[in-house]
C-alpha positions as CSV (number, residue, x, y, z in Angstrom):
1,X,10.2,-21.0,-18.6
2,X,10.7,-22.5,-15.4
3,X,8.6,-20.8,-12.5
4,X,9.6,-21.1,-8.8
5,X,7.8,-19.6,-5.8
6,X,10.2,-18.1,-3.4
7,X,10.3,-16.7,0.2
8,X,11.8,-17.0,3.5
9,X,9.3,-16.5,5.9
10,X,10.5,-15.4,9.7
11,X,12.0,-12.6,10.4
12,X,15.7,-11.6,12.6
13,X,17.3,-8.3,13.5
14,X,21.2,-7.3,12.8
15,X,22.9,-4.9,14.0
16,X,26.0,-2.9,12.1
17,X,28.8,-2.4,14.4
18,X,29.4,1.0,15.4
19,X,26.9,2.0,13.2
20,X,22.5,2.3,12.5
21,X,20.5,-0.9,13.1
22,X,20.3,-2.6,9.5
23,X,16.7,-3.5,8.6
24,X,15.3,-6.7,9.1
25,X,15.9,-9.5,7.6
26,X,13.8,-12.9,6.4
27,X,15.4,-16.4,7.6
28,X,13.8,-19.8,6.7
29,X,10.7,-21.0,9.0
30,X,11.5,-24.3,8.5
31,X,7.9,-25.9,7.5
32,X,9.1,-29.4,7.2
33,X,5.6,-29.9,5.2
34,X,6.1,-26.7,3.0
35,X,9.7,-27.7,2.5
36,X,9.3,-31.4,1.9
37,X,9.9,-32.8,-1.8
38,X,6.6,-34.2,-1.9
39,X,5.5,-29.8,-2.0
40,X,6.1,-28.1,-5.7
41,X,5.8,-25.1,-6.9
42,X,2.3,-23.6,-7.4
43,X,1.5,-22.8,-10.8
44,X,1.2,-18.7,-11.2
45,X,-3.2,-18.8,-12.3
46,X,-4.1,-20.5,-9.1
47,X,-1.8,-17.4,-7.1
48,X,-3.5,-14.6,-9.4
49,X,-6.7,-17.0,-8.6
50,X,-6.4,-16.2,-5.1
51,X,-6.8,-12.6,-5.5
52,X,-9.4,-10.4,-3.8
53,X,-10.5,-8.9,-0.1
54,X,-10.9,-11.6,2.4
55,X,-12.4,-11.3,5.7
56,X,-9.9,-11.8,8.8
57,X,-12.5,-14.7,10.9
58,X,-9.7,-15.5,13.4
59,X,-6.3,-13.5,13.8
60,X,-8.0,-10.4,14.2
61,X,-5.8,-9.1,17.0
62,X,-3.0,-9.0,14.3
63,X,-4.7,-8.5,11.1
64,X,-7.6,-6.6,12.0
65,X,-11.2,-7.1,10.3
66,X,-10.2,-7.5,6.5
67,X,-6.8,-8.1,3.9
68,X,-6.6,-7.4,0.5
69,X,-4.2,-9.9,-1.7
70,X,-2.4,-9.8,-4.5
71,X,0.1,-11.3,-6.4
72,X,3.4,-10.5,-7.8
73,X,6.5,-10.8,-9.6
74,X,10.4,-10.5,-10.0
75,X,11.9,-12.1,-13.6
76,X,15.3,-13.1,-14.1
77,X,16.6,-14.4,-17.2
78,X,14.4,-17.5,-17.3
79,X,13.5,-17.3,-13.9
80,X,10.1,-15.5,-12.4
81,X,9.3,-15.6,-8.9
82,X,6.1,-14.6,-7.8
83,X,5.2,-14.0,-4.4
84,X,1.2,-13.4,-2.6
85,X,1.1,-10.5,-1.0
86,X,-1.8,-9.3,2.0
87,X,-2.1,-5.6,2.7
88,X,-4.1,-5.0,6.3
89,X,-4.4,-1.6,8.3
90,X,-3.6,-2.6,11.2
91,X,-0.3,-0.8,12.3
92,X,0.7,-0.6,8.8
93,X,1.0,-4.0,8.1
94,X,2.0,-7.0,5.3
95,X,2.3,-10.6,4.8
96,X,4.6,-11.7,1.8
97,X,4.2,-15.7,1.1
98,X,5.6,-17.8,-1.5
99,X,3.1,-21.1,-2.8
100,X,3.0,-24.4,-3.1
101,X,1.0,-27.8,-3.7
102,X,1.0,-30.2,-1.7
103,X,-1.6,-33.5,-3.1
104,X,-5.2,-31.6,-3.3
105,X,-3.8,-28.7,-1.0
106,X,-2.5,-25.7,-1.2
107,X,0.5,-24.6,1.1
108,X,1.5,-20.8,1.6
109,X,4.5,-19.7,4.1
110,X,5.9,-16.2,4.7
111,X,6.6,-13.3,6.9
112,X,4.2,-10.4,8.0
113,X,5.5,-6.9,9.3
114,X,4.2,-4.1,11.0
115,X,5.5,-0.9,9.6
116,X,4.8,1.4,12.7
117,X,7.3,-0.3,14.8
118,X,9.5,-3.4,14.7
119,X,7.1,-6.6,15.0
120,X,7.5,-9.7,13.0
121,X,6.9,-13.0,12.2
122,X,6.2,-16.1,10.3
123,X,3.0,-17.5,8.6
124,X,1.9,-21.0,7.5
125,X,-1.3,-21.1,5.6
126,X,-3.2,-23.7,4.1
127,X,-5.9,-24.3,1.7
128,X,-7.6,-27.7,1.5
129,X,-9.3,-29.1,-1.5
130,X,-12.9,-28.6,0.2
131,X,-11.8,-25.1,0.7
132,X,-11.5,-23.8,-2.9
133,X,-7.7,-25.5,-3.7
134,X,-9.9,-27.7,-6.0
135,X,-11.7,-24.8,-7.6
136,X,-8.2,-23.3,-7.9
137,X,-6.5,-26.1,-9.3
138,X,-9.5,-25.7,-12.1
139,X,-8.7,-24.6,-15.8
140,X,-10.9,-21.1,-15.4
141,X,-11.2,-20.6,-11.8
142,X,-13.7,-18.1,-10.5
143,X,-14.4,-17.5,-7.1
144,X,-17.1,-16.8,-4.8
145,X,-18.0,-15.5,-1.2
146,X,-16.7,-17.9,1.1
147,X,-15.2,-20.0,-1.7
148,X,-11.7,-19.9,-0.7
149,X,-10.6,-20.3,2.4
150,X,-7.2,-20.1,4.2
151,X,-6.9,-21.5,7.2
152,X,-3.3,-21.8,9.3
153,X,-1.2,-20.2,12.2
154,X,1.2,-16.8,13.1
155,X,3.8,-16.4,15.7
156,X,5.5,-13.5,16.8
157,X,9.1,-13.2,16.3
158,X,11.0,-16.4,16.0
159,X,8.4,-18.4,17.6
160,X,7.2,-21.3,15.7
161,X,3.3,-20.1,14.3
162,X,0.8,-21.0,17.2
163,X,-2.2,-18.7,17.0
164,X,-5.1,-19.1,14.6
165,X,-5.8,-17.7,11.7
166,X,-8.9,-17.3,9.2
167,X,-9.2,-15.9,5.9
168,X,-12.7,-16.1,3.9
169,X,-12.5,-14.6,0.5
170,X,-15.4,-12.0,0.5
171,X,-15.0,-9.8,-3.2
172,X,-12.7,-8.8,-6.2
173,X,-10.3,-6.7,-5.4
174,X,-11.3,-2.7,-6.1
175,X,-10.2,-1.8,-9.8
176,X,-13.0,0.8,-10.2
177,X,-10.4,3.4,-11.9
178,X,-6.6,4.0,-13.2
179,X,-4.6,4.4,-10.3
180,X,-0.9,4.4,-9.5
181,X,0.3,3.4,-5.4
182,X,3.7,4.9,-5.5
183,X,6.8,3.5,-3.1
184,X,9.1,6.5,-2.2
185,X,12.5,6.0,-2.5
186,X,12.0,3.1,-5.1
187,X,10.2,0.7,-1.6
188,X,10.7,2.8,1.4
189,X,12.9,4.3,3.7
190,X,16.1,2.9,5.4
191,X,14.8,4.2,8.6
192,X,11.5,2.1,8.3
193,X,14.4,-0.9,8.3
194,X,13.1,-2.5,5.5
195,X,15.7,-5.6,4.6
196,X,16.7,-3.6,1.3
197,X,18.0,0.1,1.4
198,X,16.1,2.6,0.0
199,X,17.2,3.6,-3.9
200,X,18.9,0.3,-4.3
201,X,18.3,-2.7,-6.9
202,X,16.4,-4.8,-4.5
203,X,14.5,-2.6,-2.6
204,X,12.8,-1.9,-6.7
205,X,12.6,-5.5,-7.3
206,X,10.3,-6.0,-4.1
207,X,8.5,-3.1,-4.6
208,X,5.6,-4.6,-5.9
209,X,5.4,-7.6,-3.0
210,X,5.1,-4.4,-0.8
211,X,1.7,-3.4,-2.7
212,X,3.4,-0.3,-5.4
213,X,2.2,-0.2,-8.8
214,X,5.2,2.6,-9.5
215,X,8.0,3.9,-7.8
216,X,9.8,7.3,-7.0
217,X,13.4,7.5,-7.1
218,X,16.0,10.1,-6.5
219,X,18.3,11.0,-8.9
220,X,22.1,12.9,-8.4
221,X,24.5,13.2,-10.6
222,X,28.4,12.3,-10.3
223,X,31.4,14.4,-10.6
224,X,31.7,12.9,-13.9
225,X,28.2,13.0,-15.1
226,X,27.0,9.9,-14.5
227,X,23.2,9.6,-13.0
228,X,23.2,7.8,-9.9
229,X,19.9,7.2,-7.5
230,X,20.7,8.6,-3.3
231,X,18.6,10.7,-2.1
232,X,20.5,12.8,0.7
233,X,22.6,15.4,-1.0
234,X,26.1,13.9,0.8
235,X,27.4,10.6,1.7
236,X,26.4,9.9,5.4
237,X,25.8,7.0,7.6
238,X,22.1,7.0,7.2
239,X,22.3,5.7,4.1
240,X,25.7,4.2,3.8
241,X,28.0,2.1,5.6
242,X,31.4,3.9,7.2
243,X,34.4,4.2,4.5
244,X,36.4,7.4,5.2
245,X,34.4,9.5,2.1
246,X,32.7,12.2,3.1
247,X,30.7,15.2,1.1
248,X,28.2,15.6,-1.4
249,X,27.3,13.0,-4.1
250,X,29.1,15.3,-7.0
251,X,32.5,15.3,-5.0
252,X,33.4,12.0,-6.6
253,X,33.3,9.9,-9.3
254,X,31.0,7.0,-10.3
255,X,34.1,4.6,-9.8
256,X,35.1,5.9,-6.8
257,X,31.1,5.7,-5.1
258,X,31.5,2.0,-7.1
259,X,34.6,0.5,-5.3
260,X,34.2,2.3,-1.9
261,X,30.4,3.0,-1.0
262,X,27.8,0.3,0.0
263,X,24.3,1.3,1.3
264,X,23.6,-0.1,4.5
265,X,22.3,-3.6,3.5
266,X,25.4,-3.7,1.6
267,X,24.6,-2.9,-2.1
268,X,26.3,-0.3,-4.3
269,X,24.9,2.8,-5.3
270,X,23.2,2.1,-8.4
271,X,23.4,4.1,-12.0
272,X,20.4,5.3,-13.2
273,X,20.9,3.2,-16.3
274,X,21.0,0.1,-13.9
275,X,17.4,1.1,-12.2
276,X,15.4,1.1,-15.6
277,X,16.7,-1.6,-17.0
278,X,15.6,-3.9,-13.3
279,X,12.4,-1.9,-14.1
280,X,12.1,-2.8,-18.0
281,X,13.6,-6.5,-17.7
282,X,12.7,-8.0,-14.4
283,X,9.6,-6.2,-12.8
284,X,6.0,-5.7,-13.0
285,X,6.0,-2.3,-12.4
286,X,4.3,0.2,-14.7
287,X,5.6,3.9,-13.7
288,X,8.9,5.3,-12.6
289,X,8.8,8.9,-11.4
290,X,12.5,10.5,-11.9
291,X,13.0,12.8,-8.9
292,X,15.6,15.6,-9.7
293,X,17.8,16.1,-6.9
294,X,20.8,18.3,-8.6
295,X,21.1,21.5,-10.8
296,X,22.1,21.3,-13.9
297,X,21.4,20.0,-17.6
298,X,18.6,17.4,-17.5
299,X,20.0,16.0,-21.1
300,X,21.5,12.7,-19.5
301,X,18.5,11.9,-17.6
302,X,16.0,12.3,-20.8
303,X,18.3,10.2,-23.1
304,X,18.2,7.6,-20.3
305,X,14.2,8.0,-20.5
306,X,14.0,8.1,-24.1
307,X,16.4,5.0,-24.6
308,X,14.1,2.7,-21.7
309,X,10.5,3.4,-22.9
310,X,11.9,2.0,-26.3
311,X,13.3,-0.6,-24.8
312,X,10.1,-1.4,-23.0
313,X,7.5,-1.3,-25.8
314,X,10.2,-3.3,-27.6
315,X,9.5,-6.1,-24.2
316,X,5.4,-5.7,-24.5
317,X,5.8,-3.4,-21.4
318,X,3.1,-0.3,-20.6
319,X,5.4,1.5,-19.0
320,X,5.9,5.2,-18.3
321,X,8.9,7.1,-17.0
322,X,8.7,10.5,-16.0
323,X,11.1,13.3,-15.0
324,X,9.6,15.1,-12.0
325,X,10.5,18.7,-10.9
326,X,9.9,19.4,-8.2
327,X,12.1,22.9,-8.4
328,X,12.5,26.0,-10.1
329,X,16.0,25.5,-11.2
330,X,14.7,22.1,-12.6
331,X,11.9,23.6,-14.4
332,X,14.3,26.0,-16.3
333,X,17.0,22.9,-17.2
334,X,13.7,20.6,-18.5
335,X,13.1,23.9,-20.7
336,X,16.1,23.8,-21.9
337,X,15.7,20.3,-23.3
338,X,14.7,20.2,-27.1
339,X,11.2,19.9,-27.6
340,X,10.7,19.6,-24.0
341,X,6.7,20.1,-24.3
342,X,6.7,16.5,-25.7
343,X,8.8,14.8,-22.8
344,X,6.8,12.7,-20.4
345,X,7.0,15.4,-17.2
346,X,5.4,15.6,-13.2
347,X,6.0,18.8,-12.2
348,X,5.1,19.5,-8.4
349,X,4.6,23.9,-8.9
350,X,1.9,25.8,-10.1
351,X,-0.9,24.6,-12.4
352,X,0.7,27.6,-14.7
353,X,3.7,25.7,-14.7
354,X,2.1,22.7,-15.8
355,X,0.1,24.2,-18.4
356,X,3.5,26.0,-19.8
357,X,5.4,22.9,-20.0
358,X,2.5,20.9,-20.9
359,X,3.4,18.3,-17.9
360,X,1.8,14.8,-18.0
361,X,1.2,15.0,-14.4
362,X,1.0,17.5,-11.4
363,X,1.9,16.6,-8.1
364,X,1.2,19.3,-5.3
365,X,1.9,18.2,-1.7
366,X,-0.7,16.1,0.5
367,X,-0.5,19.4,3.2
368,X,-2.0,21.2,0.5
369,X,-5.5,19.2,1.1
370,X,-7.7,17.2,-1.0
371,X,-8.0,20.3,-4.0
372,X,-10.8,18.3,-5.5
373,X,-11.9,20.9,-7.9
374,X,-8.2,22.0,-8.9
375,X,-7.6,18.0,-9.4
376,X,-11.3,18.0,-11.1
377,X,-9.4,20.7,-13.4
378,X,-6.4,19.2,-14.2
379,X,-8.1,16.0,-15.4
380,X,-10.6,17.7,-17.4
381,X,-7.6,18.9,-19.3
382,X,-6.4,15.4,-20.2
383,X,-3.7,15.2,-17.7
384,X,-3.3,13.5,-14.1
385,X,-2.5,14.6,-10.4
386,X,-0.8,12.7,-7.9
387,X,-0.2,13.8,-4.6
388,X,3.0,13.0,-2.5
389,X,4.1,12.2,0.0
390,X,1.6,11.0,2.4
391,X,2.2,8.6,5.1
392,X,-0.2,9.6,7.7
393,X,-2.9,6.5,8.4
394,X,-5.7,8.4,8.9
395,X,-5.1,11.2,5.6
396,X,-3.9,7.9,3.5
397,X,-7.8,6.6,4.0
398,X,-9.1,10.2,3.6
399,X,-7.0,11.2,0.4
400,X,-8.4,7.4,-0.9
401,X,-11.8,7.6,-0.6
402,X,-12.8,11.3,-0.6
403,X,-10.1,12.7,-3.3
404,X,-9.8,12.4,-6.8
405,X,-6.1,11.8,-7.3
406,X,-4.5,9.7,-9.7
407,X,-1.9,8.4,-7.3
408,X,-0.8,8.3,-4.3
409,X,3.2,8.3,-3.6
410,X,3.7,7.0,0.0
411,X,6.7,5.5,2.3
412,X,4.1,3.0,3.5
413,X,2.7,1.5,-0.7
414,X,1.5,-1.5,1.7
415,X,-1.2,1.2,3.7
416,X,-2.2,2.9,-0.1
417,X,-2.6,-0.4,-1.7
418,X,-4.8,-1.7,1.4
419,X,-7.4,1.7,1.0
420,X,-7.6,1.0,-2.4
421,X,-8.3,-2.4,-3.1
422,X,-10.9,-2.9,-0.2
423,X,-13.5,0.2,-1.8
424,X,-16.9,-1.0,-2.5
């Protein structure tokens, strides 16, 4: 299997004409030292290697005091990618890099983000042999306080990196319990102007470099029955690109969405059948929550779910795929489904509800509080409780370190994965 490292670091805007500001989008940084032919690809253990909570010694003003990194993955065919990720809380920020070697060094380039506005920029990092490359390079590397070091430059924008940085690893990332960071709308939100629309192929593909261990994604159905993922009930510019259609999702056909609608980064609006297998075949994603956005017989949804966690024990996969309800009306069509107390459910009503259906997971709102001895309930009954959708800073850290939820389903994964990983 041949493994490349990939990334374009640097960041530009674009705008649609007569339309939304499409989200932002990489360009190359043009590292002539990361990019030279002398600089290959970084095997995949040093990257998982590099894993764990560093402290930020220099770049504070951007990074703040600490960043967790961690690695991740897209496969294609042959082909797997991986990318180093670094989740910080300051303004709801990430740093994607790709890898490479360079001699007894260790070259990483990429683009950080801040999610509570529109900030950018590029990254060069470097880690020299006498600052843990040469442990990394090692057959069974392990890592100590201070033993890796990463030391390099930022810039703002488009400008070529100028200001410091210092990262010291410090400790293992967190792993003190099962627990799923969930992306909304299978990454996040169009309006966040992320380079990938939300409920599209790609924005599931770099769902992990964003810090999600599962994603959410909303399901409608077309006039002709096929499961597609948009989230808005009709076809409007805040998710799609003009073309004359107009109305809800089951006014037209699957062909018709097919040759006429692209998403505002320009993708089609993908089946159903198209999300699980990107899941199954070319992510490392282990939980897919199926949000039910239509009435009506949930039968095509559960033979999709049935037919892809076959097909993903078949691959070695752990993965699960639920069917959430979050309604009444969807609560009576998952009843309707033979032997519906054995189909992997969420269900977001009453703990009566859950108990009737006999729901994998329950998922009550983050307004509804903490609900530590409800949660403290549910578990003790052998099943799990998420809680959605919270995006708030300040609740994200709360909900993380004084609740007792299994999960956390967020439009900012980056924020959740940052609150976990850096607990003592």
């Amino acid at each position: 299997m041949r493994t490349r490292i990939l990334w374009s670091a640097g960041l530009t805007f674009l705008l649609a004409a007569c339309q939304k500001e499409k989200g932002i989008i990489p360009v190359n940084d043009n590292w002539p030292l990361f990019d030279s032919p002398q600089a290959t690809a970084l095997a995949p253990k040093p990257l998982r290697a590099m894993e764990g909570v560093y402290q930020v010694e220099e770049g504070t003003d951007l990074f703040g005091g600490l960043v967790a990194v961690k690695t991740n993955y897209v496969f294609t065919g042959t082909d797997t990618t991986y990318h180093l990720s670094a989740f910080y809380e300051n303004d709801i920020g990430w740093l994607i890099m790709d890898g490479k070697r360079s001699g007894d060094s260790i070259l990483l380039k990429g683009s950080w983000r801040k999610m509570v506005n529109t900030e950018t920029g590029s990254v060069r990092l470097s880690i020299a042999a006498g600052n843990g490359a040469t442990q990394l390079f090692g057959p069974n590397p392990v890592i100590s306080p201070g033993g890796v070091v990463m030391l390099g430059q930022y810039g703002t924008g488009t400008e070529v990196p100028s200001k410091g940085i210092r990262f010291s690893y410090a400790r293992k990332l967190f792993n003190g319990h099962a627990f799923e960071i969930l992306a909304h709308r299978a990454g996040g939100r169009t309006s966040d102007l992320l380079q990938y629309s939300e409920n599209s192929i790609e924005m599931m593909r770099n769902a992990s470099s964003f810090g999600a261990t599962g994603i959410e994604i909303d399901v409608r159905l077309t006039r002709d029955g096929v499961p597609v993922l948009y989230h808005d009930n009709t076809l409007n510019l805040r998710l799609i690109q003009k073309n004359g259609l107009v109305g809800p999702i089951d006014a037209f056909t699957y062909q018709q969405l097919y040759s006429q609608v692209r998403l505002i980064d320009g993708q089609r609006i993908p089946m159903l059948r198209e999300a699980l297998n990107t899941v199954v075949y070319e992510t490392d994603l282990r939980f897919v929550w199926l949000d039910t956005k239509f009435e009506g017989s949930l039968e095509p949804i559960r033979a999709l779910q049935a037919e892809f966690l076959q097909r993903a024990a078949a691959a070695g996969r752990q993965l699960r795929i639920v069917i959430g309800l979050p309604t009444e009306e969807a609560l009576n069509s998952f009843k309707a489904l033979p032997g519906y107390q054995n189909v992997p459910s969420l269900c977001e009503l009453s703990l009566e509800d859950v108990d009737d259906i006999n729901a994998n997971i329950w998922a009550p709102r983050w307004t509804e509080g903490l609900q530590n001895e409800a949660v403290a309930g549910v578990k003790a009954s052998g099943r799990q409780a998420f809680v959605w959708t919270l995006d708030v800073p300040e609740y994200i850290a709360q909900f993380s370190n004084e609740g007792m939820f299994d999960g956390i389903l967020s439009n900012y994964p980056s924020l959740v994965a940052y609150n976990y990983y850096v607990k003592q």
